[in-house]
C-alpha positions, 0 to 999 in steps of 0.5 A, a space after each residue: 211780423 215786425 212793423 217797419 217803415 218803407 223808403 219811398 224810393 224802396 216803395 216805387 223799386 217794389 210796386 213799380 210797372 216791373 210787378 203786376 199782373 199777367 195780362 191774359 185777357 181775350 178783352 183786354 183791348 177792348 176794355 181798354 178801347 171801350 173805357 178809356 183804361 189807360 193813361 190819356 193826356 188828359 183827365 175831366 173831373 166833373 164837379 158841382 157844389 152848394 146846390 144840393 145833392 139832386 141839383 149838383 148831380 144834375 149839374 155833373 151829369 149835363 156837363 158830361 153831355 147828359 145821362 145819354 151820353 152814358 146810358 142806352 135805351 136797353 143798356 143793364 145798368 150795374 150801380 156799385 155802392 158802398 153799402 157796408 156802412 151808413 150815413 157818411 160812409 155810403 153814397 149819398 140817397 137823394 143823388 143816387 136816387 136822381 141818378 137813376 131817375 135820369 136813367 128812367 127818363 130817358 126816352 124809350 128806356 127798356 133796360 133796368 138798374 140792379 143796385 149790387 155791393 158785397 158787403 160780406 155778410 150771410 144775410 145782406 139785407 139786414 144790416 148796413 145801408 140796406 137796412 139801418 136808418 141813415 140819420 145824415 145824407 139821405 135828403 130822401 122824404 121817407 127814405 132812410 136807407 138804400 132798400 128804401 129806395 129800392 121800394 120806392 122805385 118798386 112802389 112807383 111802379 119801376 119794376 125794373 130797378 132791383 137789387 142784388 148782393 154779391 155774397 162772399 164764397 167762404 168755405 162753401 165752394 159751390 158758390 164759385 163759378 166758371 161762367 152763367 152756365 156755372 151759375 150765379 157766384 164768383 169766379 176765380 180768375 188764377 192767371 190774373 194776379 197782382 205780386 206787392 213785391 215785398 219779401 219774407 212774410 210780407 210777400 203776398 200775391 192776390 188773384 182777381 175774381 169777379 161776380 156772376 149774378 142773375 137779374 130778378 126783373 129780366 132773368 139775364 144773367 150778368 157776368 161783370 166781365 163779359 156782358 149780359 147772357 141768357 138761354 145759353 148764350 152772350 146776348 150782346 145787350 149793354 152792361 153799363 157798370 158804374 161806381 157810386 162812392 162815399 168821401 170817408 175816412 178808413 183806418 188803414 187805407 186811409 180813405 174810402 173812394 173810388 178806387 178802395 170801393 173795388 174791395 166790394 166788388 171782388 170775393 174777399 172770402 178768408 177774412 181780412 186779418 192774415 194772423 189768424 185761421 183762414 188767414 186771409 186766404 182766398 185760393 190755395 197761397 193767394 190772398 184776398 184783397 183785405 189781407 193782401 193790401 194791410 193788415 187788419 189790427 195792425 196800422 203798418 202795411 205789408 207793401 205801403 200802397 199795394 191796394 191801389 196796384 191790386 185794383 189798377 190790375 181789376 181795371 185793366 184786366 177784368 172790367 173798367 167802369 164807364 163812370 165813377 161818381 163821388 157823392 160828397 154832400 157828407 164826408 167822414 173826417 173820422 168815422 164812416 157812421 157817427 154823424 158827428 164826425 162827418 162834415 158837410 162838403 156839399 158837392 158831386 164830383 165824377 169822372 172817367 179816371 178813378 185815380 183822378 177823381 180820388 186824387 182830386 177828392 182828397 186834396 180839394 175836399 176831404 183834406 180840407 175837412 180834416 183841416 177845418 175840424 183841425 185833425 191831427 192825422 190830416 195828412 192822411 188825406 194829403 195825395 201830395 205827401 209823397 210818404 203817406 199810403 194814399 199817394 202810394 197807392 194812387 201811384 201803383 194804381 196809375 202804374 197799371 196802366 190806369 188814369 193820371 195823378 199829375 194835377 196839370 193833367 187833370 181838367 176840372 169842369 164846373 157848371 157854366 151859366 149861359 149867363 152870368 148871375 151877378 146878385 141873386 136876392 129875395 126880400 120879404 114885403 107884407 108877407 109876398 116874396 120878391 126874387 130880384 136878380 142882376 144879370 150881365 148881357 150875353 148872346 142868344 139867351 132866352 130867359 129865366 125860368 123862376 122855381 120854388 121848393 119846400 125841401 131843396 131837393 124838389 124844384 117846381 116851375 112857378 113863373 118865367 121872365 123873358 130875357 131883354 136885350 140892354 136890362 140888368 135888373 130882373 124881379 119876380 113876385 112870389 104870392 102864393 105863400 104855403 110855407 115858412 120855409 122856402 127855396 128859389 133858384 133861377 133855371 137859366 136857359 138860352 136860345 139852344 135849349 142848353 140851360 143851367 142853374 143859379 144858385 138856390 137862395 133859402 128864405 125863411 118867412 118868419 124868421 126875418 125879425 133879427 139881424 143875423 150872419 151865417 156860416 159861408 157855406 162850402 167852408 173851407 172853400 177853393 174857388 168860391 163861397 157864398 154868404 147868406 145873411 138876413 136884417 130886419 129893417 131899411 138898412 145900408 149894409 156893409 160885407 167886408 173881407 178881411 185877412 187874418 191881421 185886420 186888412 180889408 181885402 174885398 168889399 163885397 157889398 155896401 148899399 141900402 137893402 130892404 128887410 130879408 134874406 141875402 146871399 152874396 158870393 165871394 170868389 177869393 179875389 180882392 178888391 183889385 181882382 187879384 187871387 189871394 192866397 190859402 188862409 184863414 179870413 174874416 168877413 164882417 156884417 155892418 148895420 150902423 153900430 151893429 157888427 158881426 164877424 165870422 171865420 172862413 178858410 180859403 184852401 187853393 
């Protein structure tokens, strides 16, 4: 086949609202009605960063109201992972890891979590993430992979937290299925296709398919598209379906997301490459997902964008889920699995729209990464380039019907404090750790809740200070000192029980002996960044702001400080509190003669 380029005007003609799917569905206005599938006025993005991946997962999951507002008491918690890769390219372990303890601590919780992926292969359990060593991205002690996990949960005495691969059909047809009845398998849903558009050896047509699987905790049988069933009937108890992604690179879909990890959930049997026996052929003259949407060893797509049209036709028809979660602590810039190809963005995003949260990943947080690390095929990850194949198919999973893509539709929420933090400091004094904080005056708040961790991931209560009406300044005294390495956050609580958290502050008790400036972390940033730096005597200290020609362009800091570890915040405004614009900035550390300067980007 010739590789061509495709005209953007050519591409909407093709993968417009006019191509698609034969809607048939029975149910489908109540997967719409019960998941929010079609376009609303507006979407919520859920977003936290820089407190790590158990805390910015709690952080999403209270700002949606809570893990009850999403699960039941007896509802089957299907968890979607990407499990055919590793390190960056799956979710993150300890995030999802806290998701389902969240699930677990609900009170009165009678239902169970199954873990599911197709990640096409006869013996599942021995290779990708269920089974090889995540060097990055697990933050788990102990575990380095997702069945790891799975024994964790099981060793704990969480029976109810199972497991469950969804295999590819291939040429044994037997593994295909009508229903429970029919078995555990795929079934094949003919009636429900999605045509690309395109014309001569690019015209392809995909049908939609879906699992049937049987839990080995409860023996219910889960059909994905209509609902839990045992003893020969539906038994009306909740199906919850949730999508965990990875943020990563992929060679030909450009980037592996929300919307790209549906390729894990139908049968994708017939390979993926269309220029070989089976030749991508799922049933008769359809194709699979794969072959449908590229082509394996060739970078030009047969219809630039029709993957997204492809999923948009799943979501509307066989099943929408009722929460996508990115977890993108690690992102792959160019690689799923090589470490050092990944960058770490430190954040949690979910939502309800899949189009949204992939349009808002790329742009705010694997674009940027691209750019950091200066890659030259940046772009790819850019939704606003309106030729690149990630807005192609962001746009023809939209024209199904399915979330928003324009950016003023979509509302981004970050955590709020019921109270504002302005400094949050800790100082090392004859081997005592003293948290010293500042804290703006508000309405009905209790107070602070002061707690330590070894390893960023496990929080402990050590101490409350009550809140007092007309005082500012806040000091608490840590004596009881095991480690050299210690992390303390402020929970901040208010009088209605709602609580959030500062941000974690590291001290390192044996390594006050230098005058040091770390990296600002996230960098590059688009709202705020923190900037952590430690000295070793009774110093003034400065922190300056500078733009890329020398001028100054925010005065963080300048005051006497003791010997110890800081963090100080920069929100990208200057010094008269104007937003300033995307670029390159230097900030600077002064103790008398000495200085040190480091890099930072600001991408609004």
């Amino acid at each position: 086949m010739c590789s061509k380029k495709i005209s953007r005007r050519s591409f909407i003609k093709k993968t417009g609202e006019g191509s698609g799917a034969i809607l048939v569905s029975s149910l489908f206005d109540k997967y719409v009605s019960a998941s929010n599938a079609k376009t609303e006025d507006f979407s919520h993005i859920y977003y936290a960063n820089a407190n790590g991946p158990v805390q910015n997962l709690e952080n999403v999951i209270q700002m949606m109201g809570g893990i009850q507002n999403i699960i039941g008491i007896n509802d089957i918690v299907v968890i979607k992972t990407n499990a055919q890769w590793w390190n960056q390219g799956s979710p993150n372990l300890a995030a999802t890891k806290r998701f389902v303890e969240l699930i677990l601590n609900i009170p009165g919780f009678i239902g169970e979590v199954i873990i599911c992926d197709n990640n096409h292969r006869w013996d599942p359990t021995n290779n990708g993430a269920w089974s090889t060593t995540f060097e990055i991205n697990s933050d788990v002690p102990g575990v380095s992979n997702l069945m790891e996990l799975i024994n964790l949960f099981q060793d704990q005495g969480h029976k109810n937290v199972t497991y469950y691969c969804w295999i590819d059909t291939g040429s044994d047809k037997s593994k295909l299925t009508t229903g429970p009845e029919g078995g555990d398998g795929y079934v094949y849903l003919p009636d429900i296709q999605y045509d690309n558009g395109g014309t001569g050896d690019d015209h392809r047509v995909t049908i939609m398919s879906y699992p049937v699987f049987t839990s080995s905790y409860s023996g219910v049988t889960i059909d994905l598209r209509k609902g839990a069933w045992k003893d020969g009937y539906y038994t009306g108890q909740p199906v919850k379906f949730v999508v965990f992604s990875a943020l990563s690179s992929h060679h030909t879909a450009k980037v592996t997301s929300a919307i790209k990890n549906f390729f894990g959930v139908v049968d994708l049997s017939g390979d993926s490459d269309p220029h070989s026996p089976p030749y991508g052929k799922l049933y008769e003259d359809y194709y699979n997902f794969h072959a449908f949407s590229y082509n394996k060893y060739e970078p030009i797509e047969p219809v630039p964008g029709a993957m997204g049209g492809a999923v948009g036709t799943f979501l509307r028809n066989v099943r929408m889920p009722e929460l996508f979660v990115t977890t993108a602590e690690w992102v792959g810039v160019g690689d799923r699995t090589v470490a050092e190809k990944a960058e770490q963005m430190g954040a949690i995003v979910a939502s309800k729209d899949p189009v949204a949260l992939d349009y808002y990943n790329t742009k705010h947080i694997l674009y940027p990464a691209a750019l950091k690390q200066q890659k030259n095929y940046a772009e790819d990850f850019n939704p606003d380039n309106m030729d690149m194949p990630l807005r192609m198919y962001l746009e023809t999973c939209h024209n199904q019907g399915i979330g928003n893509i324009d950016e003023d539709k979509i509302i981004v929420h970050t955590p709020q404090n019921p109270v504002n933090i302005i400094t949050f400091n800790a100082r090392i004094v004859d081997q005592y750790v003293e948290l010293y904080w500042q804290a703006e005056q508000a309405e009905k708040f209790f107070g602070f809740e002061v707690q330590k961790s070894n390893d960023n991931l496990e929080f402990n209560k050590i101490g409350f200070v009550e809140y007092r009406d007309r005082t500012k300044n806040y000091n608490f005294w840590d004596k009881n000192i095991s480690q050299n390495r210690l992390v303390y956050r402020l929970k901040l609580i208010d009088r209605s029980g709602e609580f959030t958290y500062s941000d974690a502050i590291i001290v390192d008790i044996g390594s006050v002996n230098s005058f040091t400036l770390n990296q600002n972390y996230p960098n590059p940033f688009n709202s705020e960044t923190m900037i952590r730096f430690s000295i070793s005597q009774n110093e003034r200290v400065s922190l300056d702001v500078y733009d890329i020609k020398g001028r100054n362009v925010k005065l963080l800091l300048n005051e006497f400080r003791h010997p110890g570890n800081y963090s100080i915040k920069w929100d990208g405004t200057d010094n008269a509190g104007n937003k300033v614009a995307t670029g390159i900035y230097i900030y600077r550390l002064k103790i008398n003669k000495q200085i040190i300067t480091k890099k930072m980007i600001l991408v609004n």
